[in-house]
C-alpha positions as a printed NumPy array, in Angstrom:
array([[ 60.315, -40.627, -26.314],
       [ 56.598, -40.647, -27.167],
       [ 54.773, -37.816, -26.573],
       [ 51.774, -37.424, -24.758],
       [ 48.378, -37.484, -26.448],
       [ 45.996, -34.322, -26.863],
       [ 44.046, -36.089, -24.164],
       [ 46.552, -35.874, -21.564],
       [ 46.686, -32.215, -22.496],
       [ 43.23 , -31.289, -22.267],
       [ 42.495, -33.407, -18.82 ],
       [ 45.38 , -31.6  , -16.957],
       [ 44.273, -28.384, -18.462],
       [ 40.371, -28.594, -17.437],
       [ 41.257, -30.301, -13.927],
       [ 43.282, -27.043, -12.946],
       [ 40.712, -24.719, -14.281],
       [ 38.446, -25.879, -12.751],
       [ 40.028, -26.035,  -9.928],
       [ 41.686, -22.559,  -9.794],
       [ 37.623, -21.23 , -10.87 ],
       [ 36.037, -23.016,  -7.806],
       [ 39.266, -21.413,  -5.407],
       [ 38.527, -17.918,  -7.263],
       [ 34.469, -17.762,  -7.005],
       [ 32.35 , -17.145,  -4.209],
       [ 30.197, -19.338,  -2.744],
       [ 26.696, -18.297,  -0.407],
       [ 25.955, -19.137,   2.968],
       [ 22.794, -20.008,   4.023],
       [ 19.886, -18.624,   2.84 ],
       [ 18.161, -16.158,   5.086],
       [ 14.705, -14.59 ,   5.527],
       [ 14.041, -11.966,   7.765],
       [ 10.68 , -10.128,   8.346],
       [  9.988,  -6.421,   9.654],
       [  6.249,  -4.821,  10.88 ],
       [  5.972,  -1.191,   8.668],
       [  3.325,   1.039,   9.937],
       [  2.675,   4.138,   7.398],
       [  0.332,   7.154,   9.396],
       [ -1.909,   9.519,   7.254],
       [ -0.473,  12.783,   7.615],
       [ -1.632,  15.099,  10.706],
       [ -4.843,  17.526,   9.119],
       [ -5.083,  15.339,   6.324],
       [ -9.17 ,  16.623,   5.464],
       [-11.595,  13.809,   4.926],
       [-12.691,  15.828,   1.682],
       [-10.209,  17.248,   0.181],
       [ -6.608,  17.32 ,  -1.388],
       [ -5.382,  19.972,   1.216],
       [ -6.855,  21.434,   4.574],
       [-10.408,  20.968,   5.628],
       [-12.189,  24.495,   4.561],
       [-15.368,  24.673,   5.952],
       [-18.593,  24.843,   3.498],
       [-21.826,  26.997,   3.591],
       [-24.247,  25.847,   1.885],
       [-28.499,  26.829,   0.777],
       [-30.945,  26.012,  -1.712],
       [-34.414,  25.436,  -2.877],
       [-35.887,  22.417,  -3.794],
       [-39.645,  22.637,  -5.602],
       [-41.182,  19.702,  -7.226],
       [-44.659,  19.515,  -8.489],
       [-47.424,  16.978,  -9.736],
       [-50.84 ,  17.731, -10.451],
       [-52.489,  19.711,  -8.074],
       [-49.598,  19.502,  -5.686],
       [-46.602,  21.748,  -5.439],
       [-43.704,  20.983,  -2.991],
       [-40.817,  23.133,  -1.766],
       [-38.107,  22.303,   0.452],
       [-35.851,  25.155,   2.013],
       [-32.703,  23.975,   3.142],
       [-28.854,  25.22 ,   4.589],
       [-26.057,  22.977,   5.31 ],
       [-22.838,  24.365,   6.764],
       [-20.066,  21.648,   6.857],
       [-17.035,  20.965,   8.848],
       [-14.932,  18.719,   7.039],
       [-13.076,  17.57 ,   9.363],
       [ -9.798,  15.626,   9.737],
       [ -8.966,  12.067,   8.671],
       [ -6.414,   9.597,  10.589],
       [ -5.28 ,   5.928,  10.667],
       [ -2.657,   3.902,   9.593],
       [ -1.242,   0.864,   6.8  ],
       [  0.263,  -1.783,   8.645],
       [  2.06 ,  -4.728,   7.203],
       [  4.804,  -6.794,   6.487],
       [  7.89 ,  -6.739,   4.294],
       [ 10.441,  -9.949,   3.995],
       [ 13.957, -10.321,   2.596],
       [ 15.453, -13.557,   2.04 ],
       [ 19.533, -12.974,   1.43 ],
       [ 22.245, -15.211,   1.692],
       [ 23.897, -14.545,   5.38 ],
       [ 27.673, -15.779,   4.348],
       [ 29.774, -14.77 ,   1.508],
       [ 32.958, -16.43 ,   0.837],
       [ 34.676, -13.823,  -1.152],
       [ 33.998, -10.354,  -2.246],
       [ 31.528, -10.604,  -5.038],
       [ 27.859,  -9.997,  -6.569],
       [ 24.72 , -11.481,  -4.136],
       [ 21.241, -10.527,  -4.087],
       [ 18.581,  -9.709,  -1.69 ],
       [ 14.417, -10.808,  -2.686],
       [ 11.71 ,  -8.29 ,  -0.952],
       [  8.384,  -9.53 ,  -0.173],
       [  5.423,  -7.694,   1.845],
       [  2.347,  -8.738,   3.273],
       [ -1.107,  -7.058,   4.842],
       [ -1.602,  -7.544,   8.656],
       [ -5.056,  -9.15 ,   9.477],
       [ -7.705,  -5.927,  10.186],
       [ -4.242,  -3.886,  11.709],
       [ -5.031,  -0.926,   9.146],
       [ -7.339,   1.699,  10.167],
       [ -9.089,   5.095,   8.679],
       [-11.086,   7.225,  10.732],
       [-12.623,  10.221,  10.508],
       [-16.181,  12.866,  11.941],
       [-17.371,  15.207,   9.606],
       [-19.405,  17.684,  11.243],
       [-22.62 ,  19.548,   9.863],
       [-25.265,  21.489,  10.608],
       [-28.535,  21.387,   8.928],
       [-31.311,  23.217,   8.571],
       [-34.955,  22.631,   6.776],
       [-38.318,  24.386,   6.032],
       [-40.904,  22.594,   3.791],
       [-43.887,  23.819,   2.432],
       [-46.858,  22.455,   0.305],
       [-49.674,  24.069,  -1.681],
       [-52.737,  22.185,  -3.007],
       [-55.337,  23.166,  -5.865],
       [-58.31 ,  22.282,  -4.448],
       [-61.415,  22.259,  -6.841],
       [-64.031,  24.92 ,  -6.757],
       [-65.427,  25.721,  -4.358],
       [-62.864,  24.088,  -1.979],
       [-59.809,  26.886,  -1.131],
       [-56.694,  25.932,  -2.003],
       [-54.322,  24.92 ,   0.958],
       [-50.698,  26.653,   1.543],
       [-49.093,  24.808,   4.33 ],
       [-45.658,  25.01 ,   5.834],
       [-43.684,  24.661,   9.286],
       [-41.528,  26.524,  11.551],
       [-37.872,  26.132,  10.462],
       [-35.775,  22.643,  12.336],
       [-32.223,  22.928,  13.114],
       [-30.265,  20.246,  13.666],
       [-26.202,  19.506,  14.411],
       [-25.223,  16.492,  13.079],
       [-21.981,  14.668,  14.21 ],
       [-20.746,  11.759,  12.303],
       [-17.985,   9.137,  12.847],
       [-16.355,   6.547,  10.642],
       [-14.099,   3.771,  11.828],
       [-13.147,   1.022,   9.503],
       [-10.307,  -1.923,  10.109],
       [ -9.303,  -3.444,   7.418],
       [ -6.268,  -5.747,   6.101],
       [ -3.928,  -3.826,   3.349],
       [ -4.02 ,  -5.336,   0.188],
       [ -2.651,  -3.81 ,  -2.641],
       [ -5.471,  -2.253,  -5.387],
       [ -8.169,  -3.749,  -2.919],
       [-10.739,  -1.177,  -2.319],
       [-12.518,  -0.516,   1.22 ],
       [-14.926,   1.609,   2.42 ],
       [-16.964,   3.434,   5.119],
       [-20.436,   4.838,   5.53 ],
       [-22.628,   6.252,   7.593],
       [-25.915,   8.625,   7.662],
       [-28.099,  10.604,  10.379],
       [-31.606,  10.745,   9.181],
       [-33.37 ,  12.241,  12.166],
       [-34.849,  15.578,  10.275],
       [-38.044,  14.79 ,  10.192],
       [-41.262,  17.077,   9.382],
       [-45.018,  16.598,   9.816],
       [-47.117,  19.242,   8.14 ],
       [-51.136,  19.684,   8.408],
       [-53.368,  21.913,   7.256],
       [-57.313,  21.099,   7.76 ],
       [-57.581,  18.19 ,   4.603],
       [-53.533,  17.693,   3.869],
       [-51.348,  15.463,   5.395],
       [-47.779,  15.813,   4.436],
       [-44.289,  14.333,   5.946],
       [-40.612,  15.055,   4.978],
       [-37.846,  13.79 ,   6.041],
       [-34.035,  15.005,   4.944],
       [-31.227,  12.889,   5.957],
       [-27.559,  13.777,   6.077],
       [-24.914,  11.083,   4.821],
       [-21.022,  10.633,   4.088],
       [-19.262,   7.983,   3.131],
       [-15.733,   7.161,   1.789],
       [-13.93 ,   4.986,  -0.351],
       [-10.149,   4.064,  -0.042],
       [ -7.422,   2.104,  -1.775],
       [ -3.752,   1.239,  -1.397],
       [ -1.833,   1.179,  -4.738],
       [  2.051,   0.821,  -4.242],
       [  4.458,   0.784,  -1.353],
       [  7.796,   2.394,  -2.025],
       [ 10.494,   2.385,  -0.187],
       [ 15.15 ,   2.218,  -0.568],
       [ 17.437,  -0.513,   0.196],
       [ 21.046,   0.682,   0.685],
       [ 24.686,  -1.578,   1.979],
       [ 26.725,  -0.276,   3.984],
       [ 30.574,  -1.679,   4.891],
       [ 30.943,  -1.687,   8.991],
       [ 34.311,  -1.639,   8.83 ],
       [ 35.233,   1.492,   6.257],
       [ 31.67 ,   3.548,   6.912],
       [ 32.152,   2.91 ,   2.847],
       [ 27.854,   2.511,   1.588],
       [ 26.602,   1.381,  -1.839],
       [ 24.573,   3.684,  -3.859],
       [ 20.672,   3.472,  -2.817],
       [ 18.14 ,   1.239,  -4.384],
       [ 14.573,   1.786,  -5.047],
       [ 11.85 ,  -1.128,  -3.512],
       [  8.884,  -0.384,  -5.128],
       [  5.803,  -2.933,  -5.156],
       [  2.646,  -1.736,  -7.311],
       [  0.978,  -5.373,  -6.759],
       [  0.061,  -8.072,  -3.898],
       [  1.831, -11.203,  -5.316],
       [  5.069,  -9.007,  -6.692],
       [  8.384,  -9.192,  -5.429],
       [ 11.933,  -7.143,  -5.651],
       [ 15.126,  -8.803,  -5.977],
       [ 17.729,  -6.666,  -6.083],
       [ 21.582,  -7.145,  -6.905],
       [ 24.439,  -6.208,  -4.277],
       [ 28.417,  -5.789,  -5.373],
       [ 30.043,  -6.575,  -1.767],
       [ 33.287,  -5.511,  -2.536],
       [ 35.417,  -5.924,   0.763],
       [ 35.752,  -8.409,   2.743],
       [ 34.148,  -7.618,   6.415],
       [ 30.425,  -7.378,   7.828],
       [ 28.07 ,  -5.187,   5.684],
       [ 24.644,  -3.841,   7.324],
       [ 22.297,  -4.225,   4.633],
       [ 18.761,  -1.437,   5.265],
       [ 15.561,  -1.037,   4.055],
       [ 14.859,   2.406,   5.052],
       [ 11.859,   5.054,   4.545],
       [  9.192,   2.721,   3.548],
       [  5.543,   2.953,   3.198],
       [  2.602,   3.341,   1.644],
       [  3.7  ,   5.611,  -1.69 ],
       [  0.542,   5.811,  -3.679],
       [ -3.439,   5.707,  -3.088],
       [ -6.857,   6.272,  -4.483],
       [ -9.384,   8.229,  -2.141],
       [-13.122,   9.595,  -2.392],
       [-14.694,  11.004,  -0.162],
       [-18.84 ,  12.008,  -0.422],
       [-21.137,  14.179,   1.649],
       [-24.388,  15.199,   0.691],
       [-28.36 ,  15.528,   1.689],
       [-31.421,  13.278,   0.231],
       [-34.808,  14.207,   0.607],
       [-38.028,  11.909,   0.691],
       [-41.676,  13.247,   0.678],
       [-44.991,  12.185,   1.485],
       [-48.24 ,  14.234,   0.58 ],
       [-51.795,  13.507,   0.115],
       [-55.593,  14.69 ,   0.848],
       [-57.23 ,  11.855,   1.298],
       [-61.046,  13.153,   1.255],
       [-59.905,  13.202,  -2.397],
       [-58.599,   9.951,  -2.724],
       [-54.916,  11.411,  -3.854],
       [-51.446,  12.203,  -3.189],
       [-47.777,  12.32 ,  -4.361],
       [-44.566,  10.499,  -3.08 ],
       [-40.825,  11.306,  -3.984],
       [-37.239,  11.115,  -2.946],
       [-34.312,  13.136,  -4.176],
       [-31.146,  11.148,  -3.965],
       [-28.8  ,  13.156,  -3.618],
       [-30.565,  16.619,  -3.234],
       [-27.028,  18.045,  -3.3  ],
       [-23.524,  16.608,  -2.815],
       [-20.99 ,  19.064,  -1.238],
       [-17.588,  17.943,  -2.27 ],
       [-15.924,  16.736,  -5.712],
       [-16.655,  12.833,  -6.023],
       [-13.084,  12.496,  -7.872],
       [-10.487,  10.531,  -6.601],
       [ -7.216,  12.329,  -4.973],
       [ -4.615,  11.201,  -2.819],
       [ -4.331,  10.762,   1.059],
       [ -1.052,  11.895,   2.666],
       [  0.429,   9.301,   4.627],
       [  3.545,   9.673,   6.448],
       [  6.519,   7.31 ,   6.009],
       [  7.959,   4.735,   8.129],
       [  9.527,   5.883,  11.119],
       [ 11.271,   3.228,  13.999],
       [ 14.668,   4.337,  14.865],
       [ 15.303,   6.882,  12.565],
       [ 13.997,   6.43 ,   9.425],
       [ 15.157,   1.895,   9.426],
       [ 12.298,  -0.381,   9.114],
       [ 14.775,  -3.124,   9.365],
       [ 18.43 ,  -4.608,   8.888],
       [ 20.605,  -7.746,   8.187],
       [ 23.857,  -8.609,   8.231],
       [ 25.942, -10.35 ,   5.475],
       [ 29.483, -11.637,   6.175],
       [ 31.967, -11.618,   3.603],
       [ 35.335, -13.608,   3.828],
       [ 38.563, -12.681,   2.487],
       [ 39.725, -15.905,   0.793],
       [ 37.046, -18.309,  -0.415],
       [ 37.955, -21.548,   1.687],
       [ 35.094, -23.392,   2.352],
       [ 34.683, -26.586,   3.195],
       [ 33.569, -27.628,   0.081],
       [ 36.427, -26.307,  -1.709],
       [ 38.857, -28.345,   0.242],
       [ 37.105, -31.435,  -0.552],
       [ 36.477, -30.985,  -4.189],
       [ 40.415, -30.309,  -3.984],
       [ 41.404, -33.275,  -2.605],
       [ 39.721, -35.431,  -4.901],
       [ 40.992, -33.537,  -7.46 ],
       [ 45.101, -32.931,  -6.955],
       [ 45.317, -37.068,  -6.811],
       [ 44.109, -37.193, -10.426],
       [ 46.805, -34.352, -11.399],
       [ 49.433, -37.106,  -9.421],
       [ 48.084, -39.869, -11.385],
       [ 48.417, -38.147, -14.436],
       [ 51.641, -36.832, -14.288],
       [ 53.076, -40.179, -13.216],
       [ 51.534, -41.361, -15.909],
       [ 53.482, -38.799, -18.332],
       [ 56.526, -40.431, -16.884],
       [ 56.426, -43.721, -17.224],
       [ 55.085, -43.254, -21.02 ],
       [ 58.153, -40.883, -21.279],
       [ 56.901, -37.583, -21.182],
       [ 59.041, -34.622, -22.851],
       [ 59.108, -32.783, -19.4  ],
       [ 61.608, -32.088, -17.526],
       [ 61.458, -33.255, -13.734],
       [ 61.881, -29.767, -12.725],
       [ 59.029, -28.997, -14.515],
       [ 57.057, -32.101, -13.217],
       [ 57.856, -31.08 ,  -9.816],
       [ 56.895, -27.855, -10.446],
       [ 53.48 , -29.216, -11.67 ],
       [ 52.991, -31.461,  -8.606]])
């Protein structure tokens, strides 16, 4: 009897592997994307100017400045109520999964987040009272007396808000300011005219830098959950794609849980500027200034905003489901099957009628 060629041998041997691989693997459902609103809150007494809780400031000084026959002073207090900071990052996050598992086996899950047109917010008043006495003296020439002029102290309480909506974008800086600069003074003394004016300001500075949050599986059926996962995103275009061993065959509720905003940049400045006006004009001359800032009443380095994380039913910014089947029969299967089982006939009939060394037992037992 002739024996069958090599080829016969390695055909039959590939069509069954493959065969038995395509039964064994698991194939993906359809592929799924699914999108959730998270809202992150700054933290309840976060201060607007410092790391920890708004301590209110007392502050006083002196300001003198002089040119040629003029010499200026300005006495001035500021005592400061920080005040408290609140708002919000609002966004987006996406995952895009495959829905249908045909076996128990490896998938993956891809994160994505977006910023929500103007839905972010900071706010904030900072509070301050303020308080200013100027003087002036003049050297007149001889025989003219030299002039020493001042006015009655002002007081002043100064209240001023910040709102600014913005769109979250990750490393994209936004800001607020605002300034009261109604302390005015008008001093005159027979041939000097002199006006000051001392204006109060704040403004801040904020950005975003990373989100951070955990994805974790867990089996419906057994209670059984897969070790967490850290989402992190540090940049606007990045995304997460994270790997996921289903190992049982059931429903699994996939969560991304505790998100928010995880990292940020803020600064935060308050101070006073002065601007000055003085002049005798019988003698043709006069001085004019501005001090910007006179003083600045909080560190101008960046810290760290507290913001509180994601909270909607518990701690769950959102959840899918994944189905996973216990034998891998998909349609597909069955049809790349059929096709192939006729060539394994053709084959082995042809072993026969070229007189094959097997035995029919062991034909039929390969059919």
């Amino acid at each position: 009897m002739t024996p069958l060629s090599p080829g016969h041998y390695h055909l039959r041997g590939a069509i069954l592997g493959v065969l038995l691989l395509i039964l064994a693997a698991p194939t993906w459902g359809l592929a799924v994307t699914d999108s959730w609103i998270f809202r992150s809150e700054v933290s309840p007494g976060q201060s607007m100017t410092a790391p920890g809780p708004a301590q209110r400031l007392d502050l006083e000084d002196n300001y003198v400045y002089r040119s040629g026959i003029f010499t200026t002073g300005f006495e001035w207090t500021v005592k400061l109520d920080p005040g408290t900071l609140s708002g919000n990052v609002e966004g987006v996050v996406s995952a895009r999964y495959a829905d249908r598992l045909s076996a128990p086996g490896w998938t993956s899950v891809t994160l994505s987040h977006q910023g929500l047109t103007h839905e972010s917010r900071l706010q904030g008043t900072i509070r301050a009272q303020v308080t200013g006495k100027p003087y002036v003296g003049v050297a007149m020439p001889w025989p003219i007396p030299d002039i020493n002029a001042g006015v009655p102290i002002k007081v002043v309480d100064v209240d001023l808000s910040m709102s600014e909506d913005f769109t979250t974008g990750l490393d994209a800086e936004i800001g607020a300011s605002t300034a009261y600069e109604g302390l005015k003074f008008d001093v005159s003394a027979g041939l000097l005219s002199a006006e000051f004016g001392l204006s109060f300001y704040n403004r801040f500075r904020f950005t975003p830098e990373a989100y951070q949050g955990t994805l974790q599986a867990r089996h419906l059926g057994s209670g059984f959950t897969l070790q967490e996962q850290d989402v992190y995103f540090a940049t606007d275009t990045s995304t997460v794609t994270l790997p996921l061993y289903l190992d049982k065959p059931g429903y699994w509720a996939v969560e991304l849980k505790d998100f928010g905003l995880s990292d940020n940049s803020y600064v935060n400045e308050s101070g006073v500027s002065l601007s000055a006006d003085a002049g005798v004009p019988l003698l043709g001359t006069g001085i004019g200034f501005e001090v910007h800032p006179l003083a600045q009443f909080n560190d101008p380095n960046p810290f760290a905003l507290r913001f509180e994380r994601h909270y909607d039913t518990g701690e769950r910014v959102g959840q899918f489901i994944v189905q996973v089947d216990a034998i891998p029969l998909p349609p597909t299967v069955w049809l790349l099957a059929s096709t192939l089982l006729p060539l394994i006939f053709l084959e082995v009939e042809a072993a026969r009628n070229k007189g094959s060394p097997w035995s029919d037992s062991e034909v039929a037992g390969t059919v």
